[in-house]
N, C-alpha and C positions, 0 to 999 in steps of 0.2 A: 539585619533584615534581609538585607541580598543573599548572606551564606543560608541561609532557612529557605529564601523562596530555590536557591541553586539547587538545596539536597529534596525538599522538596520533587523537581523536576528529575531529577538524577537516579530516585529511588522509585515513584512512580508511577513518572510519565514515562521514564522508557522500558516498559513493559512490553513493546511489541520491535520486533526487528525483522528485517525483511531481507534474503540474501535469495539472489537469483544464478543459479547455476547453469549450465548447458542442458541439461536433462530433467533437471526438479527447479520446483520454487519452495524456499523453506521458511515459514513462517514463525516465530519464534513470540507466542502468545502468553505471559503470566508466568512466566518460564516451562509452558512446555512446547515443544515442536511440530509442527504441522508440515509434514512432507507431502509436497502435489508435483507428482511426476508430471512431464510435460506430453505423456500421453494422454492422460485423464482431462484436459486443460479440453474443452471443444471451442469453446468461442470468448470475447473479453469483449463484456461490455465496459458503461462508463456512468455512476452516477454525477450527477452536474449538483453543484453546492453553491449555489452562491452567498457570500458574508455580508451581512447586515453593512453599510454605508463603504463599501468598496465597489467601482464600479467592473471591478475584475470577475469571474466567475472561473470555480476550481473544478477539478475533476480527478473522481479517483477511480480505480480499478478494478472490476470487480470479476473475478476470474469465473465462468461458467462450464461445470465439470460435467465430466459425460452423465452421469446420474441426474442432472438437472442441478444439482446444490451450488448453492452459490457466495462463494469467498471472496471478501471484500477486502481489498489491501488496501488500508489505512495509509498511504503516501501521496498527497495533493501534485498534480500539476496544473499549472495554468499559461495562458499565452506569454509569461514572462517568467516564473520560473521551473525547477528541474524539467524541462526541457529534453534532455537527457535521456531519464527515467520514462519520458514520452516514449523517444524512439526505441527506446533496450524494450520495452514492454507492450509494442505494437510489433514488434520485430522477432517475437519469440512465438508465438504459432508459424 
């Protein structure tokens, strides 16, 4: 049951990957690539998610490009974890 729920996850759920460079952010969606230069990037907002009976609430990224369009990075932070991911990604405009 756990090797089924494992490959399950493994095949996919990790469909989406997020690498953040000095110049681009590359988004790696179903297996193809979405290159967002850090020129085109104007402002980051942040949709707020809170989970059904956790009193935590999460927040994720959503990158606003010069066009107006707007790319949602799929990677939660909240007041207790990736933490990290906060700063690297509030510190790149």
């Amino acid at each position: 049951m756990f090797a089924l729920i494992g490959l399950y996850l493994l095949l996919f759920k990790r469909s989406e990957k997020l690498s953040i460079y000095e110049n681009t952010i590359v988004l790696t969606l179903k297996g193809q690539e979405l290159l967002i230069p850090k020129e085109q990037i104007s402002q980051i907002e942040y949709q707020k998610l809170k989970v059904r009976r956790s009193p935590v609430v999460n927040y994720y990224p959503v990158l606003i490009l010069n066009d107006q369009k707007k790319v949602l990075i799929n990677k939660a932070f909240n007041s207790m974890v990736n933490q990290d991911f906060k700063k690297v990604i509030e510190s790149y405009l």
